[in-house]
C-alpha positions in Angstrom: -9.8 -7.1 5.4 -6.7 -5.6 4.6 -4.3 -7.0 6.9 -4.6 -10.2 5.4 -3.4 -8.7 1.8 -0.4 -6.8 4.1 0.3 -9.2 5.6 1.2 -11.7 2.3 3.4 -8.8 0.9 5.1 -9.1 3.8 5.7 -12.7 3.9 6.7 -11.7 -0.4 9.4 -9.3 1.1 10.8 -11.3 3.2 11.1 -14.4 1.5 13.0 -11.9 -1.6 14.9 -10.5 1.0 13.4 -7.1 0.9 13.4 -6.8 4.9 12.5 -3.4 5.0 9.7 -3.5 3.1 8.3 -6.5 4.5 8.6 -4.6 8.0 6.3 -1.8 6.5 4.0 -4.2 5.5 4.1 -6.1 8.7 3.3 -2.8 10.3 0.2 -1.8 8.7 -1.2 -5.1 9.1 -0.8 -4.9 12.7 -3.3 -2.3 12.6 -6.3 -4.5 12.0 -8.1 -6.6 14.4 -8.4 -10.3 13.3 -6.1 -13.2 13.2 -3.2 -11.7 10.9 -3.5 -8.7 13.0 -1.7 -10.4 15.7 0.5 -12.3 14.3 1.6 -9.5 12.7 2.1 -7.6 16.5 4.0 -10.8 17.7 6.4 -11.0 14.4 6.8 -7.2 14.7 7.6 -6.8 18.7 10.1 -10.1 17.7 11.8 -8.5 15.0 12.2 -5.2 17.0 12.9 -6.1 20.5 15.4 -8.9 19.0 14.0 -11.6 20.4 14.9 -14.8 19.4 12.1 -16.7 17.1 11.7 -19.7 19.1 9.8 -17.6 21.8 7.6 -15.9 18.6 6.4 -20.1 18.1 5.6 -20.0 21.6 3.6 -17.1 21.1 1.6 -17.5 17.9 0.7 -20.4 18.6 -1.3 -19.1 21.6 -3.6 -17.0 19.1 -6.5 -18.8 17.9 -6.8 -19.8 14.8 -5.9 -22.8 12.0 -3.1 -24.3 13.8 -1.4 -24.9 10.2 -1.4 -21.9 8.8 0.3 -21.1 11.8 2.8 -23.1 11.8 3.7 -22.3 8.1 3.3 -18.8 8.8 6.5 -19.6 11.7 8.5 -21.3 9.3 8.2 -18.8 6.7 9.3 -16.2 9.4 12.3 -18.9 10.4 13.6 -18.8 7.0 13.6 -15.3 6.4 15.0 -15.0 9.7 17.9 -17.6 9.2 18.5 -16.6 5.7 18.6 -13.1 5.8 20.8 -11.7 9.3 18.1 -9.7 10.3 19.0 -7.2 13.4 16.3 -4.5 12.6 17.2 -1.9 12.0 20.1 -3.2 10.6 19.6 -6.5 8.8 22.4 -8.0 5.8 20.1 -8.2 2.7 22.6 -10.8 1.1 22.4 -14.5 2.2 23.8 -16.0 5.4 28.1 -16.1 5.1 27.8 -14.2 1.3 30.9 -11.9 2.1 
């Protein structure tokens, strides 16, 4: 029940930028059992093993569920991912080229 509420303040955090406290949040709801469970798992093991988001698609799209929520929930993680340089643990909190 309350991975799904950890897991929108993560998408929150990382849509504002706020990559390390969307990671915490992403964390704890990893620790459920149900469908934002293990998306969060596949996000997470991305975002830490550096993997690049293309094969996170593959892989959420395997778990069963609304195949558009999804797919939104992928292109919300592509546009945090894209906008914000994120190399956890070290990530560049301003946008994309914003020397």
């Amino acid at each position: 029940m309350m991975e799904d509420l950890y897991f929108r303040l993560y998408e929150i955090e990382m849509i504002s930028g706020e990559v390390k406290r969307g990671i915490h949040f992403l964390e704890k709801a990893s620790k459920g059992n149900g469908f934002y469970s293990k998306i969060s798992s596949i996000l997470l093991d991305s975002i830490k093993n550096h993997r690049p988001p293309e094969l996170a698609e593959d892989e959420i799209m395997k778990v069963e569920g609304d195949e558009g929520e999804k797919r939104a929930i992928y292109f919300r993680y592509l546009y945090s991912y894209n906008r914000y340089d994120i190399d956890f643990p070290k990530y560049d909190a301003k946008r994309c080229d914003d020397s």
